[in-house]
C-alpha positions in Angstrom: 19.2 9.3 -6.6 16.1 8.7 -3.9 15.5 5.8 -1.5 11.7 4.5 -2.2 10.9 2.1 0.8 8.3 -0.1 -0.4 6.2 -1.6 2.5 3.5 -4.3 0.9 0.5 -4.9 2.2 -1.5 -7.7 3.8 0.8 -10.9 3.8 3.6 -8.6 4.1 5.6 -9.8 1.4 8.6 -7.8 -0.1 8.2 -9.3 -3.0 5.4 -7.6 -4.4 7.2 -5.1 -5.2 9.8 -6.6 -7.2 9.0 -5.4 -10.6 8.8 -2.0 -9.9 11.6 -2.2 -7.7 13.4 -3.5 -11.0 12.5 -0.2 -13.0 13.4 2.1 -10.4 16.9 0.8 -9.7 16.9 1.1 -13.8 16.2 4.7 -13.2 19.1 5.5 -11.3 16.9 5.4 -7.5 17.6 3.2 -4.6 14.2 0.8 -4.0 14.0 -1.3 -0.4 11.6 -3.5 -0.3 10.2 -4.4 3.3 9.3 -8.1 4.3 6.9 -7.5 6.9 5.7 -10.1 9.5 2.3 -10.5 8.8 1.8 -14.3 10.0 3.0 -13.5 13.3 -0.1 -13.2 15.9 2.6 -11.4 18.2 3.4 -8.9 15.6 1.7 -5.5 15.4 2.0 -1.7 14.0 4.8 -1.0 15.9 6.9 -4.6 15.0 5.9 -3.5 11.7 7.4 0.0 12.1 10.6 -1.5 13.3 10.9 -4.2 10.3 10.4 -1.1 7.8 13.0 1.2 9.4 15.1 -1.9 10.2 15.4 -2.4 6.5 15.6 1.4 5.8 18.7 1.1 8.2 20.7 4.8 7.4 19.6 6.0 4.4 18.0 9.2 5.0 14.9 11.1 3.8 13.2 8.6 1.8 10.5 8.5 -0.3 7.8 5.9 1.8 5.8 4.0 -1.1 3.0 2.1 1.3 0.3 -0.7 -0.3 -3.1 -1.1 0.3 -3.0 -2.5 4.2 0.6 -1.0 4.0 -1.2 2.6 4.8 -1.6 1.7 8.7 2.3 1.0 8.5 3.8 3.7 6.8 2.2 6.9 8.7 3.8 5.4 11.4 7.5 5.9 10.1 6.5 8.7 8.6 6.4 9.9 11.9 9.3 8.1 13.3 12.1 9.7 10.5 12.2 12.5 8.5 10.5 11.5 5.1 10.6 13.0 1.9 7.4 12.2 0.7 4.7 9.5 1.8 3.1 8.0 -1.3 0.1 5.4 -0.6 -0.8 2.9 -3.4 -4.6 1.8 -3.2 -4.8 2.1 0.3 -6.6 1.6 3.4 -6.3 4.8 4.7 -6.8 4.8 8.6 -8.3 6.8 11.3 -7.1 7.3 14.4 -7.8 4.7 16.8 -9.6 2.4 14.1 -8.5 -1.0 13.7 -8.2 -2.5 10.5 -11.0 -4.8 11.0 -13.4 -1.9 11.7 -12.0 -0.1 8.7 -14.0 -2.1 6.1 -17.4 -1.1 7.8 -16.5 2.8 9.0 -15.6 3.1 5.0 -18.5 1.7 3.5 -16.4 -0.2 1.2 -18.7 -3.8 0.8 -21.7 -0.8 -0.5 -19.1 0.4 -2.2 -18.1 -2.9 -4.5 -22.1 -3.7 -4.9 -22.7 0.1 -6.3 -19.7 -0.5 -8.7 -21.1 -4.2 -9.8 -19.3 -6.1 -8.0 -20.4 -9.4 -6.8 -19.0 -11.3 -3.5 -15.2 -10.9 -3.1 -13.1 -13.7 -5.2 -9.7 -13.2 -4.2 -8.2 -14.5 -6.8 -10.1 -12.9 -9.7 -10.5 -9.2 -7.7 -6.5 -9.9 -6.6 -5.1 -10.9 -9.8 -7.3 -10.4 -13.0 -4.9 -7.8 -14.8 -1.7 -9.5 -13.4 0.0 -11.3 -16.3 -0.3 -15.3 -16.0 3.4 -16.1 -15.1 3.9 -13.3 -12.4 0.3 -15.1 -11.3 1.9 -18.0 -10.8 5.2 -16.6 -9.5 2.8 -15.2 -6.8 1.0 -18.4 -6.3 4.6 -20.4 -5.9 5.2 -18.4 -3.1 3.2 -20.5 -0.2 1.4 -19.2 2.4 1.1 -15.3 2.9 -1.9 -15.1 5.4 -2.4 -11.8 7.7 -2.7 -12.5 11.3 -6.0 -11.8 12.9 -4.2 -9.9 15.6 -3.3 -7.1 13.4 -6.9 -6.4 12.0 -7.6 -5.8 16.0 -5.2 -3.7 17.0 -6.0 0.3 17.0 -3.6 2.5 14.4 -2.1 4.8 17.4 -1.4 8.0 15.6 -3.7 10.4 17.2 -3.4 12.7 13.7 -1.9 12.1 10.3 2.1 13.2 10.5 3.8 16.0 8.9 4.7 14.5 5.6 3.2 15.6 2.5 1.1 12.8 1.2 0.3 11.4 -2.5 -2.8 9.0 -2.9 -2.1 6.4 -6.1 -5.1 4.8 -7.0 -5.6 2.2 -9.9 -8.4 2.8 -12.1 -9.4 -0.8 -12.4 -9.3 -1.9 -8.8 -12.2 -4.4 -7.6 -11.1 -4.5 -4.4 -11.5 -0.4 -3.4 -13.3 1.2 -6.7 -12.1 4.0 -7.7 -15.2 6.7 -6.5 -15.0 4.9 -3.6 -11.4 5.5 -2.7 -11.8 9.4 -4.1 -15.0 9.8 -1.0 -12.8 7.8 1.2 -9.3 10.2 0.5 -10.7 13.2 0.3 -12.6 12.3 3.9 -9.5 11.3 5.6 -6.6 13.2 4.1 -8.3 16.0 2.5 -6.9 15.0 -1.0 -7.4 14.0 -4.2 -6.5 11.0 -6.2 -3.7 10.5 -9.1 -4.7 7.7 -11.1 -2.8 4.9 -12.5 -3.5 1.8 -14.7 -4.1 -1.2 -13.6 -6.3 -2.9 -10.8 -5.3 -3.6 -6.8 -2.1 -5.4 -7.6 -0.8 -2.5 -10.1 3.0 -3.0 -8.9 2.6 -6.4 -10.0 0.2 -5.7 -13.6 1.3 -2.5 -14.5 4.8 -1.4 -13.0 6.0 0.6 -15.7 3.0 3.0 -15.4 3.1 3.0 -11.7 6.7 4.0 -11.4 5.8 6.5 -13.9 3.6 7.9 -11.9 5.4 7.6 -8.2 8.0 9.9 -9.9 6.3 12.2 -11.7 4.4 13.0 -7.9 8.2 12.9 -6.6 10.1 15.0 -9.2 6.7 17.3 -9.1 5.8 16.2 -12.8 
């Protein structure tokens, strides 16, 4: 059995991972999925550190599964614990000192969705246009998950990338970070190359059978 902390990304809801968290505990694996607090304009990276390994509690060398935004959060545990494996899910991969706001601009990434096709961002058709209609609206039930402006501005404070090995998931169909762009951007930053999965950003929520297939076929060395 292996412990997958799951830490979400922007609106910092646990929840998003529910479905996969439901076909790992089906395989036989331990998920813990992280509420983060992502409205609070106090809140940081390192009260987001704390929630994850507050969750995490005594379980030991886990697998840290990290979302999109997630990827300024879960280097930073990485480097906190001893960590079997950190596994990033169409991320924002950070640099050191770069806040989150910057990111979008040091990465290119508005070019990026123009040279792909894209038009101007529609959250919820970029978000949610592979996700089936009832987990949509499951999603939608859920109220308010806004990200507070004082976490785009504060600098990610890992001077390097820790020790851990490192996995890149990247969803073929995502609108939000296209998939050449995220290969330019990984290979850049962490020197590595994608493993591709179906489904768009939200592929814990479209396509979790697939994406768990995946996450253990990088853990098991498949």
């Amino acid at each position: 059995m292996t412990t997958f902390l799951l830490i979400p990304g922007a609106g910092g809801a646990g929840w998003y991972w529910h479905l996969v968290s439901a076909e790992l505990s089906r395989r036989g694996h331990e998920p813990i999925a992280v509420d983060l607090p992502a409205a609070d304009e106090t809140a940081g990276w390192p009260e987001y550190s704390e929630a994850s390994l507050a969750a995490l509690g005594d379980r030991s060398e886990p697998v840290v599964v990290a979302q999109s935004m997630g990827a300024f959060t879960g280097p930073l545990v990485c480097a906190r614990i001893p960590a079997r494996r950190l596994v990033l899910a169409n991320p924002m991969v950070p640099a050191p000192g770069e806040t989150a706001g910057e990111w979008w601009g040091a990465t290119g990434q508005e070019q990026a969705r123009k040279e792909a096709g894209f038009g101007p961002l529609d959250m919820p058709g970029d978000f949610f246009h592979d996700v089936p209609q009832d987990v949509t609206d499951e999603a939608m039930a859920g109220g308010d998950q806004s990200q507070s402006g004082f976490s785009f501005a504060q600098p990610w404070p890992l001077d390097a990338w820790p020790d851990v090995p490192t996995s890149v998931i990247q969803g073929v169909d995502d609108r939000l970070f296209p998939l050449e762009f995220q290969r330019r951007v990984v290979r850049e930053r962490l020197g590595l190359e994608l493993h591709e999965a179906p489904g768009g950003h939200l592929m814990a929520l479209s396509r979790p059978v697939e994406f768990t297939d995946v996450l253990l076929g990088l853990v098991t060395g498949g």
